[in-house]
C-alpha positions as CSV (number, residue, x, y, z in Angstrom):
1,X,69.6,235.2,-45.6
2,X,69.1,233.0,-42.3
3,X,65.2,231.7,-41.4
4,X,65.9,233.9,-38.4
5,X,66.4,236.6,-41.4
6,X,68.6,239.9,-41.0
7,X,67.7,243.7,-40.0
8,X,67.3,245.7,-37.9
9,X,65.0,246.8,-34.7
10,X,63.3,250.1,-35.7
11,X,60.7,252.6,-33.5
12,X,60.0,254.4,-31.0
13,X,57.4,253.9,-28.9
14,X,54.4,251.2,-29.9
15,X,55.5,251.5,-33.5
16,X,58.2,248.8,-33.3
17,X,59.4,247.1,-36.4
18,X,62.0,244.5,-37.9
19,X,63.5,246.0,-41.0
20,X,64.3,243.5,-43.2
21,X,64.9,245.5,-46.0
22,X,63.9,248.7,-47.2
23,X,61.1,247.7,-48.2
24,X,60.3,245.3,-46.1
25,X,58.9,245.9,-42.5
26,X,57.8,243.2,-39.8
27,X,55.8,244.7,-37.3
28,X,56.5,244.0,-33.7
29,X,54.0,245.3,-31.8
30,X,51.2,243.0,-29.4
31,X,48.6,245.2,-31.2
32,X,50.2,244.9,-34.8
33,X,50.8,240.9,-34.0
34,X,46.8,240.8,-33.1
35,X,46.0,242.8,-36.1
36,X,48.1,240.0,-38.4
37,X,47.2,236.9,-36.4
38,X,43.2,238.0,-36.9
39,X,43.4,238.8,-40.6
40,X,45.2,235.8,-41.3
41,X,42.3,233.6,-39.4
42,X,39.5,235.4,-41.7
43,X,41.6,234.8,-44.8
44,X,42.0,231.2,-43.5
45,X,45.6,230.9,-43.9
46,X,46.5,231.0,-40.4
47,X,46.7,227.3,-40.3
48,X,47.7,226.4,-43.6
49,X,50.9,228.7,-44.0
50,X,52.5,228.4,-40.6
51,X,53.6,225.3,-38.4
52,X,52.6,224.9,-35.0
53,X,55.7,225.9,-33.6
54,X,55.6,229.2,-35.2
55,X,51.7,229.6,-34.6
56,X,52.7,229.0,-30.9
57,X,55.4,231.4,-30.9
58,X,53.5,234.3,-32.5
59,X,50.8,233.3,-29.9
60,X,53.2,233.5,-27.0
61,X,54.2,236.1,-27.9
62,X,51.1,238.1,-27.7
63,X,50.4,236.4,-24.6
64,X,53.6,237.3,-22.8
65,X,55.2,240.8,-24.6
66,X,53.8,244.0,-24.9
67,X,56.3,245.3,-27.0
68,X,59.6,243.4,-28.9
69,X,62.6,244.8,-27.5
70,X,64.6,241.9,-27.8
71,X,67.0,241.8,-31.3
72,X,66.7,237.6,-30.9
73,X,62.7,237.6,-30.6
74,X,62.7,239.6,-33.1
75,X,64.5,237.7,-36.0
76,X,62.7,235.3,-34.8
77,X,59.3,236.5,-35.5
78,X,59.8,238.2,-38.8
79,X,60.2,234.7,-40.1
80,X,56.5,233.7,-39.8
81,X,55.1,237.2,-39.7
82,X,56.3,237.3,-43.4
83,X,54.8,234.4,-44.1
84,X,51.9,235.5,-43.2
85,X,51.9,239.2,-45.1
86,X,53.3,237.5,-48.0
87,X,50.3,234.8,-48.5
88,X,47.9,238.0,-47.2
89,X,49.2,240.0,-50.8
90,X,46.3,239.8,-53.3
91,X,46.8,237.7,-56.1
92,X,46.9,240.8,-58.6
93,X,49.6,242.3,-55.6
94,X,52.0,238.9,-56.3
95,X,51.3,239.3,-60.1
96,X,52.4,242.7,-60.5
97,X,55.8,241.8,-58.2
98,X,56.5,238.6,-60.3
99,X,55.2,239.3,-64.1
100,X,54.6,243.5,-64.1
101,X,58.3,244.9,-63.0
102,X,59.6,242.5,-66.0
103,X,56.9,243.7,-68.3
104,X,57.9,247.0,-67.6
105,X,61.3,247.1,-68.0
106,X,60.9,245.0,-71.5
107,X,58.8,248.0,-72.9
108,X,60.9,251.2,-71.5
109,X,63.5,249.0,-73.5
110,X,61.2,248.9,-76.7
111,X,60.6,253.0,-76.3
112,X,64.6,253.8,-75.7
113,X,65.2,252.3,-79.3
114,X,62.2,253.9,-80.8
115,X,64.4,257.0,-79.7
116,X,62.8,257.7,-76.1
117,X,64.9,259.1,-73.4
118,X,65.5,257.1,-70.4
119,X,64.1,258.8,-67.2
């Protein structure tokens, strides 16, 4: 995948989002960018996760758009704006993604040759 990052545009109205994946949605919305942009200056990562350039663009952004129509914008913004919900995930959150899913799958593993069914 690109820094500009592939997916699609999805919504209809003010709920406009980049999917990413399936799981993963950008939101591209002025108010969903203001909700972001203010929870990542009280978790005081605002600063320290993105660069200037893409703090400017995410506050252009808001400045300028109401809503993201544009497929170019964007790719471009789901780049920092996942920066930003990915260092906003709890620490028990980035755990469970990186240690729990392995965990998991080691002891459904243990039960199917103790004679469990899979399912």
């Amino acid at each position: 995948m690109s820094i500009l990052g592939d997916g699609r545009l999805d919504g209809e109205g003010g709920n406009v989002t980049w999917s990413v994946s399936s799981q993963t949605r950008v939101p591209l919305s002025r108010d969903e960018l203001v909700r972001v942009r203010t929870s990542a200056f009280r978790r005081k990562i605002w600063f320290r996760v993105l660069t200037r350039t893409e703090r400017a663009l995410i506050d252009l952004t808001i400045k300028v758009v109401e809503r993201i129509r544009s497929h170019l914008l964007a790719r471009v913004l789901a780049y920092p704006v996942r920066k930003l919900l990915e260092a906003m995930k709890g620490e028990v959150l980035r755990l469970m993604g990186a240690v729990g899913r392995d965990l998991a799958q080691r002891l459904s593993r243990i039960a199917q040759g103790w004679g469990n069914k899979q399912g």
